[in-house]
DRENPA-3360 file (N, C-alpha, C; in nm, 2 decimals, always signed):
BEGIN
1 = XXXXXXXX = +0.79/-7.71/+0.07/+0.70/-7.62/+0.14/+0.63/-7.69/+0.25 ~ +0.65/-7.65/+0.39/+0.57/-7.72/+0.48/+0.39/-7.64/+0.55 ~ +0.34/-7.73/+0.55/+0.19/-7.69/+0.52/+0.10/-7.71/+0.66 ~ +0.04/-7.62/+0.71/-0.01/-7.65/+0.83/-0.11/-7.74/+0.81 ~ -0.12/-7.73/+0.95/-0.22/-7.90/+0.96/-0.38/-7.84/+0.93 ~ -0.40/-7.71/+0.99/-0.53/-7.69/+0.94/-0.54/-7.64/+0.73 ~ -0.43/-7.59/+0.66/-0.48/-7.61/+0.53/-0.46/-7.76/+0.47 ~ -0.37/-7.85/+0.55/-0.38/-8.03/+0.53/-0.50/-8.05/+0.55;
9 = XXXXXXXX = -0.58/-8.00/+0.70/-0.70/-8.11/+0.65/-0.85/-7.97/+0.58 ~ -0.83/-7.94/+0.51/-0.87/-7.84/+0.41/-0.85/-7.93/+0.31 ~ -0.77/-7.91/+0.28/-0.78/-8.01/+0.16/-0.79/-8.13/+0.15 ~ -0.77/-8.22/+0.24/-0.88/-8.36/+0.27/-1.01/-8.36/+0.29 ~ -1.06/-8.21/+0.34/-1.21/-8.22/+0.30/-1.25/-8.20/+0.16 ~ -1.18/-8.09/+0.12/-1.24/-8.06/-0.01/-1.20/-8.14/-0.11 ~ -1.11/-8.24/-0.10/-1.05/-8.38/-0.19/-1.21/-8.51/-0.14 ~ -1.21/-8.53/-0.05/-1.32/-8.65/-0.01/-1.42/-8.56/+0.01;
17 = XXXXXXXX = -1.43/-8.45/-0.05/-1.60/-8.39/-0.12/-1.60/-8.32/-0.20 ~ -1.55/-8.34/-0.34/-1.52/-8.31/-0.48/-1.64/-8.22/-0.52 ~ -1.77/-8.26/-0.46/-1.89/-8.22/-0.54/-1.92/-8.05/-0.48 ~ -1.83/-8.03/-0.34/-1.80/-7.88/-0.32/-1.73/-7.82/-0.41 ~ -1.78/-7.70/-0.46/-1.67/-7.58/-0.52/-1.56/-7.56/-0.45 ~ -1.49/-7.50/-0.55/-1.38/-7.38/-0.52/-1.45/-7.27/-0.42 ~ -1.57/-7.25/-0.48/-1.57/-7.08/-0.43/-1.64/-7.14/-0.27 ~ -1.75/-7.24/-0.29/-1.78/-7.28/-0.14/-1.64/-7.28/-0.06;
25 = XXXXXXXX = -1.53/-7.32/-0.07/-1.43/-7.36/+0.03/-1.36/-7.19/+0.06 ~ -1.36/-7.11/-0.05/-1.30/-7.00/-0.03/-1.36/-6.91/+0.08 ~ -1.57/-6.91/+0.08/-1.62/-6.86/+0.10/-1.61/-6.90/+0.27 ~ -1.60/-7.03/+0.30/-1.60/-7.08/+0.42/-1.50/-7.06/+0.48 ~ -1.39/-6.99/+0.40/-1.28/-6.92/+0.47/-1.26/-6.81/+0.53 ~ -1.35/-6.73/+0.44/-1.34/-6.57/+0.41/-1.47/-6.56/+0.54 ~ -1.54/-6.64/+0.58/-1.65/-6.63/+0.68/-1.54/-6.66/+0.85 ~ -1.49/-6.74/+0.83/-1.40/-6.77/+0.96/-1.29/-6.64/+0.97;
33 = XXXXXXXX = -1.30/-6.54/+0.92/-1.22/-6.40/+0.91/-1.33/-6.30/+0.99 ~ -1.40/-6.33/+0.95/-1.59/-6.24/+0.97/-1.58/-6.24/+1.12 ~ -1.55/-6.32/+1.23/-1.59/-6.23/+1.35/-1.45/-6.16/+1.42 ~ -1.30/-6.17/+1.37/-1.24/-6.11/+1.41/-1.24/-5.95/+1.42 ~ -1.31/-5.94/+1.26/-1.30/-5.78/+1.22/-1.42/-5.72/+1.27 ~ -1.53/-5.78/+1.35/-1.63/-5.77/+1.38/-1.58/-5.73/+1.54 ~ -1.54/-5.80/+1.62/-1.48/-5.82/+1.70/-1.33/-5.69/+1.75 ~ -1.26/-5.66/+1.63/-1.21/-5.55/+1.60/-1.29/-5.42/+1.63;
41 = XXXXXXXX = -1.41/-5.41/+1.56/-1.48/-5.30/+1.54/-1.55/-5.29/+1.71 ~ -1.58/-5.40/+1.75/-1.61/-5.32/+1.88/-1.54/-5.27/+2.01 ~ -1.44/-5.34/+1.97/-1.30/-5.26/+2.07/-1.30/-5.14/+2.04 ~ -1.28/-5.18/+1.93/-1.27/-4.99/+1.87/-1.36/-4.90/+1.92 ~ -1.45/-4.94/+1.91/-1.57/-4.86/+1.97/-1.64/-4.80/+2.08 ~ -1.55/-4.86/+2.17/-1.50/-4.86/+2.29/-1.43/-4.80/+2.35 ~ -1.37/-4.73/+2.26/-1.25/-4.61/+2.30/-1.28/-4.53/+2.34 ~ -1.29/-4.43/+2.48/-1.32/-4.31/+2.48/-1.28/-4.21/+2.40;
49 = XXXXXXXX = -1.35/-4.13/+2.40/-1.29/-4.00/+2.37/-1.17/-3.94/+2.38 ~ -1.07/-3.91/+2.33/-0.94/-3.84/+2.41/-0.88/-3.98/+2.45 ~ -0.88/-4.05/+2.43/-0.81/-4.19/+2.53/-0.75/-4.26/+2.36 ~ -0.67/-4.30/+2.34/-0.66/-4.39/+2.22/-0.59/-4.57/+2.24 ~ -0.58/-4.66/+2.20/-0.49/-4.82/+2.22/-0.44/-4.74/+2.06 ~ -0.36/-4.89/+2.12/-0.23/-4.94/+2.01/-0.29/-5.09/+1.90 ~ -0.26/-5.03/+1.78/-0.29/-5.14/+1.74/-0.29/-5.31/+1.80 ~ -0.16/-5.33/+1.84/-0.17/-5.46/+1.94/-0.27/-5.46/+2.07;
57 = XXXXXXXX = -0.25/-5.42/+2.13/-0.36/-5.41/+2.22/-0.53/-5.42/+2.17 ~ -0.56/-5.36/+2.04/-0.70/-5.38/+1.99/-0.65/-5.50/+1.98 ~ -0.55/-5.58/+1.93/-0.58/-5.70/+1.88/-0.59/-5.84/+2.02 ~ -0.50/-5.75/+2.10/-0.53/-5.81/+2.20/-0.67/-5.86/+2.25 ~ -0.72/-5.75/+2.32/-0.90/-5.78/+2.31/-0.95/-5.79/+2.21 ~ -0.92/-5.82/+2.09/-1.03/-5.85/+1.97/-0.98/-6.04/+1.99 ~ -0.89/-6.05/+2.04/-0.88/-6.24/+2.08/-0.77/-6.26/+2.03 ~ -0.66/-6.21/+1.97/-0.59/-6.24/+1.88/-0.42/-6.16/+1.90;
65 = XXXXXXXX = -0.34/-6.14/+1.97/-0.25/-6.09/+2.01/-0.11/-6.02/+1.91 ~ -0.12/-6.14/+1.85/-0.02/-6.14/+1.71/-0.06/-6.07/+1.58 ~ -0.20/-6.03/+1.58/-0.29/-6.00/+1.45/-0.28/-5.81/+1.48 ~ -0.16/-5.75/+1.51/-0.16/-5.57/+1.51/-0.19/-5.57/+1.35 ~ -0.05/-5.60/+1.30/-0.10/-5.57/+1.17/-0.24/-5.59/+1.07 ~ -0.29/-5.74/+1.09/-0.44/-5.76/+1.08/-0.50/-5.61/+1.12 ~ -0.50/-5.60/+1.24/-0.60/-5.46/+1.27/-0.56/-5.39/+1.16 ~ -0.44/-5.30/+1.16/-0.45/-5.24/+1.10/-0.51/-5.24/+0.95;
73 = XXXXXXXX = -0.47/-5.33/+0.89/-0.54/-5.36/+0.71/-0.73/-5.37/+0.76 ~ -0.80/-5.38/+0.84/-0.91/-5.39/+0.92/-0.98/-5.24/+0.93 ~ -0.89/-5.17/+0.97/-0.90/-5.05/+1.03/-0.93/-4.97/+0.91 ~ -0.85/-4.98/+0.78/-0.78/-4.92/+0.67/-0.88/-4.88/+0.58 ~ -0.96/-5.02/+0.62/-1.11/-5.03/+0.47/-1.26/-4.94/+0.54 ~ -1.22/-4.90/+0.72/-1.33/-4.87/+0.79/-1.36/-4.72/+0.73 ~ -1.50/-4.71/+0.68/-1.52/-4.60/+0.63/-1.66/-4.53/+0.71 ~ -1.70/-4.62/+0.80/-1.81/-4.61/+0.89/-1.81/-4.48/+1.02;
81 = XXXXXXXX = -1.88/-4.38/+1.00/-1.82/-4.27/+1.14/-1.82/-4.34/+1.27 ~ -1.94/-4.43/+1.30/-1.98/-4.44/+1.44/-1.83/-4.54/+1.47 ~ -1.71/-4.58/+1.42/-1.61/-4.67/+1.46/-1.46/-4.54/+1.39 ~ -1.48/-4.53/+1.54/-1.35/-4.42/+1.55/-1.17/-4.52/+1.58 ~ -1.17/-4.51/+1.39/-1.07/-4.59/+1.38/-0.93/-4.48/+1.38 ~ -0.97/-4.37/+1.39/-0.83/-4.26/+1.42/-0.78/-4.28/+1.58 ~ -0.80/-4.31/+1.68/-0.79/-4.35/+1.83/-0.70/-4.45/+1.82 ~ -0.67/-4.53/+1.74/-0.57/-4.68/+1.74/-0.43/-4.60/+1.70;
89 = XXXXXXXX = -0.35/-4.62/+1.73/-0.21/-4.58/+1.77/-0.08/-4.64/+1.73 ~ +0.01/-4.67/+1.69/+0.14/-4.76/+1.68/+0.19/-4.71/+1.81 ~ +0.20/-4.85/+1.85/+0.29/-4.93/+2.03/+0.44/-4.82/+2.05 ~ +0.49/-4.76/+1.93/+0.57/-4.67/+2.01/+0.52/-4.54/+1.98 ~ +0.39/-4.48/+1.98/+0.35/-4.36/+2.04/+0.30/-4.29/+1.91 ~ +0.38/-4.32/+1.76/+0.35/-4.22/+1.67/+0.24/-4.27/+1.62 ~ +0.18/-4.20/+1.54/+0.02/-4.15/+1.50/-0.02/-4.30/+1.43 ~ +0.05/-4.38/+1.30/+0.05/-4.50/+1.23/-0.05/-4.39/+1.16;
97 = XXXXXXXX = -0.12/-4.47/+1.03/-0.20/-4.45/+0.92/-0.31/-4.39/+0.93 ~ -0.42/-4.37/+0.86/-0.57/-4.31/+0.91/-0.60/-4.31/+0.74 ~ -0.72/-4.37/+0.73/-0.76/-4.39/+0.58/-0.82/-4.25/+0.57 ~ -0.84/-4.19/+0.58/-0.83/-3.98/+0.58/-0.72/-3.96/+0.56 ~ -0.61/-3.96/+0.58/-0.47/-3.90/+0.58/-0.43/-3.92/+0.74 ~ -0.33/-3.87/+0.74/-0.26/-3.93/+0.89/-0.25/-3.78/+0.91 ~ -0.28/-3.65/+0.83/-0.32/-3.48/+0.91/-0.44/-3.47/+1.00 ~ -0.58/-3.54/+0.90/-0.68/-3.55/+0.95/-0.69/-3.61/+1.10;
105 = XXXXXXXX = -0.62/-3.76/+1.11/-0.59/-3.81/+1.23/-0.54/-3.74/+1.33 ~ -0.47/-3.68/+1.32/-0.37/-3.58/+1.43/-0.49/-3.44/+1.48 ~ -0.56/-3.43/+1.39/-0.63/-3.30/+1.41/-0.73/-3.33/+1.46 ~ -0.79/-3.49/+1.45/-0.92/-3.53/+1.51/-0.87/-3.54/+1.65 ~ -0.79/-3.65/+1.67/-0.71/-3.65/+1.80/-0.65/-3.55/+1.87 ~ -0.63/-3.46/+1.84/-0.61/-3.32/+1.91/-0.72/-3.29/+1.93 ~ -0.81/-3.25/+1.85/-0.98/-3.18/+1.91/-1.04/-3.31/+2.04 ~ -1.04/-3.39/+2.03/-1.04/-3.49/+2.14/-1.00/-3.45/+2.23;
113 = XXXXX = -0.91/-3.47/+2.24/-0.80/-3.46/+2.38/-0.82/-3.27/+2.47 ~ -0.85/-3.22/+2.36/-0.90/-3.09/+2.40/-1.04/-3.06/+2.49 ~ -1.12/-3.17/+2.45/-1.20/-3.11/+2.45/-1.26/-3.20/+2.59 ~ -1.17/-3.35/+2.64/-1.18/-3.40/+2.73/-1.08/-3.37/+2.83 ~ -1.02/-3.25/+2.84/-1.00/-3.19/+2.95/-1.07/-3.12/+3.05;
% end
């Protein structure tokens, strides 16, 4: 199994500082995750009305180019109104997921588009 160099020296820290937990090293992980989805969320937010991106492209301006799918599992858990996560799109055109149902999405996105004409 070949092992990147950033979880190599992960574990040379947490080997030459034994007296750290498990859960501290997990936690310090799970925090270095914390501003992409943050960072996500304001692209998102960003969206006009009637206008929607593609998941790659969020992930583009969220810093991170390769991470569409990221977005989307990001997008999935958003349950917040003021982050209009039905606007984000799959790169060839069809609707992709909507944690409402992918009907709801179509119907929100149509009243949009209607209504910014």
């Amino acid at each position: 199994m070949k092992r990147s160099r950033a979880s190599v020296r992960e574990t040379k820290t947490w080997a030459s500082a034994p007296e750290r937990s498990l859960a501290q090293m997990t936690r310090r992980s799970a925090d270095t995750k914390k501003p992409f989805r943050e960072k996500v969320f304001v692209v998102v937010q960003k969206i006009p009305r009637g206008k929607t991106l593609t998941y790659k492209e969020v992930a583009r301006r969220a810093g991170n180019p390769k991470a569409a799918r990221a977005v989307g599992a990001i997008l999935k858990t958003n349950f917040d109104p003021r982050i209009p996560c039905h606007r984000v799109i799959r790169s060839n055109g069809s609707i992709g997921g909507y944690n409402r149902g992918v009907d709801k999405k179509k119907k929100l996105l149509n009243e949009e588009q209607q209504k910014s004409r």
